[in-house]
C-alpha positions in Angstrom: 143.0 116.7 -159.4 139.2 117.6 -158.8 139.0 117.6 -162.9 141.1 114.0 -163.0 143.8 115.3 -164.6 147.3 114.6 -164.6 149.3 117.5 -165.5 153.1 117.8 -166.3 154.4 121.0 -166.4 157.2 122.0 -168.8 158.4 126.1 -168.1 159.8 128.0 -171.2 162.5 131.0 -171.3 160.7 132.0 -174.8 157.4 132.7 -176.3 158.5 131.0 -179.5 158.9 127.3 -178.0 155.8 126.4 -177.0 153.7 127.7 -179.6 156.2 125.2 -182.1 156.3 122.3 -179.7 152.3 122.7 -179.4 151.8 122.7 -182.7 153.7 119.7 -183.1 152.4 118.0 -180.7 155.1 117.4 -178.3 152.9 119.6 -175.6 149.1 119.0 -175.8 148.3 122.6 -174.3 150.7 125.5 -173.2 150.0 129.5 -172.1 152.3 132.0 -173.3 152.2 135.4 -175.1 150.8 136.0 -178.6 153.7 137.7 -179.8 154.8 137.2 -183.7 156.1 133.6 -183.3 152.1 132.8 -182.2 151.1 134.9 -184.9 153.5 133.6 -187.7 152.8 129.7 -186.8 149.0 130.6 -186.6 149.6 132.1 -190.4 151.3 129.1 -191.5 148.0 126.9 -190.5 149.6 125.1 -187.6 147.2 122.8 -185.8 146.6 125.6 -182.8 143.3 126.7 -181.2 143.4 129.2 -178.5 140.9 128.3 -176.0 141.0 130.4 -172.6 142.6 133.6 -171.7 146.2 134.4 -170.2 146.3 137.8 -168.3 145.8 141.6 -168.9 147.1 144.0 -166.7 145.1 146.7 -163.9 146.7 149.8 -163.0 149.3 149.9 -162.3 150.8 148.0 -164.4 152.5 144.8 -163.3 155.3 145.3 -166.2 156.1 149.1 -165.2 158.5 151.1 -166.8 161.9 151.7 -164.4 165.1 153.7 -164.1 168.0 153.2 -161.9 167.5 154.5 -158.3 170.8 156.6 -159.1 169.1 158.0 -162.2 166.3 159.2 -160.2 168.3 160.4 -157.1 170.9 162.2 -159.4 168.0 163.9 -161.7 169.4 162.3 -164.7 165.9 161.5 -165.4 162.7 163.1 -164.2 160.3 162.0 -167.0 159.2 159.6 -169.3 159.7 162.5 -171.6 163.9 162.4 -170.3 164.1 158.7 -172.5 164.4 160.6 -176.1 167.6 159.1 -177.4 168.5 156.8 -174.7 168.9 153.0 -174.1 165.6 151.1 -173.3 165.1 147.6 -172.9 162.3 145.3 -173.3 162.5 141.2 -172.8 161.7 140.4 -175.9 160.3 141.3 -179.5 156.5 141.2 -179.1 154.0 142.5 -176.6 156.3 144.4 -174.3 157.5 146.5 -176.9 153.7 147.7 -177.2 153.6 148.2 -173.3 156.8 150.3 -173.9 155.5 152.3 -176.9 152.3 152.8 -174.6 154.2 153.8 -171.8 156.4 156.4 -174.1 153.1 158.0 -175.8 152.3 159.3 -171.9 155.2 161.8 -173.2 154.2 162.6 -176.7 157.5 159.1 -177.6 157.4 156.4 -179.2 160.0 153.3 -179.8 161.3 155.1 -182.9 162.5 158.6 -180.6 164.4 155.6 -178.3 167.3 152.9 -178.8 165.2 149.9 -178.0 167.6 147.0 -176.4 166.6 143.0 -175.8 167.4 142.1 -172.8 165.6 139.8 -170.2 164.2 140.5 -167.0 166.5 139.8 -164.8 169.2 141.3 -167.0 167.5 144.3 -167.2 167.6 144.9 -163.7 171.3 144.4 -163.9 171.7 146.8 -166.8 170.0 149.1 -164.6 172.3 148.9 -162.0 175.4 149.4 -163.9 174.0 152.1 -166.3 174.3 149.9 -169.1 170.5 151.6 -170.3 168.9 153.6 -169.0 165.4 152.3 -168.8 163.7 149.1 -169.1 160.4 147.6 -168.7 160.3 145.1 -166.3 157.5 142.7 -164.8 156.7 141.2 -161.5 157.8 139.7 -159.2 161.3 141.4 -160.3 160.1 144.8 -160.7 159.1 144.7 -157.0 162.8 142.9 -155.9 164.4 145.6 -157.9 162.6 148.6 -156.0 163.1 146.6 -152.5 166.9 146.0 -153.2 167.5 149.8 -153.5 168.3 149.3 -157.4 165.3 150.8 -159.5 162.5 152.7 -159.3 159.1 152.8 -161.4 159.1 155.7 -163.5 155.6 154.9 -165.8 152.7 152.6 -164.3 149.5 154.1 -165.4 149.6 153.7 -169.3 146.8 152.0 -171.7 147.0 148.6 -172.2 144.6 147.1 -169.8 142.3 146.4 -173.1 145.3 143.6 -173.8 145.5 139.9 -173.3 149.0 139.7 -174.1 149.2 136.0 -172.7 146.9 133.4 -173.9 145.8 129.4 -173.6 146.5 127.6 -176.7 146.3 123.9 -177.6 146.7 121.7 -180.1 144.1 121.3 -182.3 144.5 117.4 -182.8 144.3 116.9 -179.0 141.2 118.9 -178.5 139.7 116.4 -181.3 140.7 113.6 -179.5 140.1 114.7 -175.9 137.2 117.1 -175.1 136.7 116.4 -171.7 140.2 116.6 -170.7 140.5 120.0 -172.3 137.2 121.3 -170.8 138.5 119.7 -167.4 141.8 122.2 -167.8 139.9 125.2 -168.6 137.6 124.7 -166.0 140.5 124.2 -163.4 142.4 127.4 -165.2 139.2 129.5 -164.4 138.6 128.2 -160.9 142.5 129.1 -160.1 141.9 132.4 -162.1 138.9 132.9 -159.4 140.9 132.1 -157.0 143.9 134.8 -157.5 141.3 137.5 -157.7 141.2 140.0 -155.0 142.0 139.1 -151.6 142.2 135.3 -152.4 145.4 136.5 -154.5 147.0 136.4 -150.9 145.7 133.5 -149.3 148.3 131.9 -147.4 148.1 128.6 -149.7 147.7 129.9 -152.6 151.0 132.2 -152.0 152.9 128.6 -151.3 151.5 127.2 -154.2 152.6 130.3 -156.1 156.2 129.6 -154.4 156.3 125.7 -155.1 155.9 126.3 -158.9 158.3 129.1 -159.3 160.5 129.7 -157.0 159.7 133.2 -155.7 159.3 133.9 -152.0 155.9 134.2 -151.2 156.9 138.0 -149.1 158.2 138.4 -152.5 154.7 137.5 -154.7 152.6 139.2 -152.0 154.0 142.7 -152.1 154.1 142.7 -156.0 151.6 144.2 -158.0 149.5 141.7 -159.0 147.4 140.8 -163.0 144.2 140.6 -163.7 143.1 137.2 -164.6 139.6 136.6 -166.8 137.0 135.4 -164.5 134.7 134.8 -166.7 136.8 133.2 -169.1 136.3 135.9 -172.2 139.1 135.4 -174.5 139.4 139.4 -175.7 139.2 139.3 -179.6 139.5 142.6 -179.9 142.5 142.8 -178.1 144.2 140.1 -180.0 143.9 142.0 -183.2 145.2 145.3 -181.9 148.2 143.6 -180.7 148.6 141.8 -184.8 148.4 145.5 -186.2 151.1 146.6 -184.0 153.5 143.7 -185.1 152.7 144.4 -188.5 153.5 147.9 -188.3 157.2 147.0 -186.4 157.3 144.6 -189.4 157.6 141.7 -187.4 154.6 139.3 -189.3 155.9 137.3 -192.0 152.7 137.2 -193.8 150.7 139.7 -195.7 147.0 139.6 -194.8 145.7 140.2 -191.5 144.0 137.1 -189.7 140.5 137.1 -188.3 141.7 136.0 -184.7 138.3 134.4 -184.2 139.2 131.9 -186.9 141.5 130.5 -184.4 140.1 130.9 -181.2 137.3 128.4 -180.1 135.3 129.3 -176.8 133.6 126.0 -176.6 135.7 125.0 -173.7 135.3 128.2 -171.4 131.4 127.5 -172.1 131.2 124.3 -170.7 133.4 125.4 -168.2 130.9 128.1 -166.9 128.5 126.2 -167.0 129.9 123.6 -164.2 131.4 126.5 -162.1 128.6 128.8 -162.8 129.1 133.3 -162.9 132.1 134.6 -161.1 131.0 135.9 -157.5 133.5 138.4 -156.0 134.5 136.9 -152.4 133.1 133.1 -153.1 
């Protein structure tokens, strides 16, 4: 409202939609993870431009790695190193299957010593309960549910990813032509609210309800979790980005042959001007 903007949201299940419906132009802007959809659509020359950062994760990790309570208590499973050979889920194709193989490497594993499984959050919680695997990634707020409803337990939380943006704000490249102001009026709200869910504003009463409104999750609920780490200072990591294409391209999951220079896609204009109106991020302002 302060930027004079009108925003509908529109929430996705999958990764894949909104990249397609943003390149299309049904959305003008969306945030979602650059997994190989983003990756393969980007390669085709689809009309995207990233322009802001999603998340990255601290330590721990807000997506740990869990077992079943019963596992634990039983001494099925003691280790990371006790996954070789069994059933591990991740959401979905793409960036969690690097938080995974991350997670695995803490015990000398990777995906290829497991049998991954594709299930979604929620269903991997369930799967947990029943023994259907036998570990599964799985992120906030439901990793935190799953511990306080006596069904899982974290068994990995400290593993190297926090040099990955695995979420990122993309839109489309026909609306940013026609509508500057309005996109540097949503990047510069994106990094005020970024601002504002770092550190202890995270659980400011009002923002907790606002967190609540928009998703549904009890606000007891998104205050005990553990939390991301949002860009402050808007930097969209580059770096990152292209770490994250290797690894699809060595699980095969690119359907193109040459890797992409992610700062042909990515345009920082809008963070710029964005800093510039809200100035350096202050911790506690």
């Amino acid at each position: 409202a302060e930027q004079g903007l009108d925003v509908t949201l529109e929430p996705f299940r999958g990764g894949s939609d909104p990249v397609v419906l943003t390149a299309s132009g049904e959305l003008d802007l969306g945030i979602g993870g650059a997994g190989p959809a983003f990756w393969n659509a980007i390669a085709l020359g689809l009309p995207i431009k990233v322009i802001a950062p999603g998340h990255a994760e601290g330590n721990p990790v807000a997506t740990p790695l869990m077992i079943s309570k019963a596992a634990c208590e039983s001494g099925a499973i003691t280790s990371v190193a006790g996954l070789k050979g069994k059933k591990v889920s991740v959401n979905a194709r793409g960036a969690t299957e690097y938080w995974l193989d991350q997670a695995l490497g803490t015990a000398g594993l990777s995906l290829d010593d497991i049998d991954l499984q594709t299930l979604a959050f929620p269903d991997a919680v369930a799967a947990l309960a029943s023994g259907a695997v036998d570990a599964a990634m799985v992120g906030e707020p439901l990793a935190t549910k799953a511990e306080q409803d006596g069904i899982a337990v974290r068994l990995a939380t400290d593993f190297p990813v926090q040099d990955i943006q695995p979420t990122v704000v993309f839109a489309n490249s026909d609306f940013l032509t026609d509508n500057p102001e309005a996109a540097t009026g949503l990047v510069t709200a994106y990094l005020k609210a970024s601002r504002d869910l770092t550190g202890a504003g995270f659980l400011d009463p009002a923002n907790l309800a606002i967190v609540e409104q928009y998703t549904g999750v009890p606000a007891a609920l998104v205050a005990a979790a553990v939390k991301p780490v949002y860009a402050v200072d808007g930097e969209i990591d580059v770096a990152g980005l292209a770490k994250l294409q290797s690894f699809f391209r060595a699980r095969g999951q690119l359907e193109y042959d040459e890797d992409l220079d992610p700062a042909q896609f990515v345009d920082t204009r809008y963070v710029d001007a964005a800093l510039a109106e809200l100035g350096p991020y202050q911790s506690g302002s």
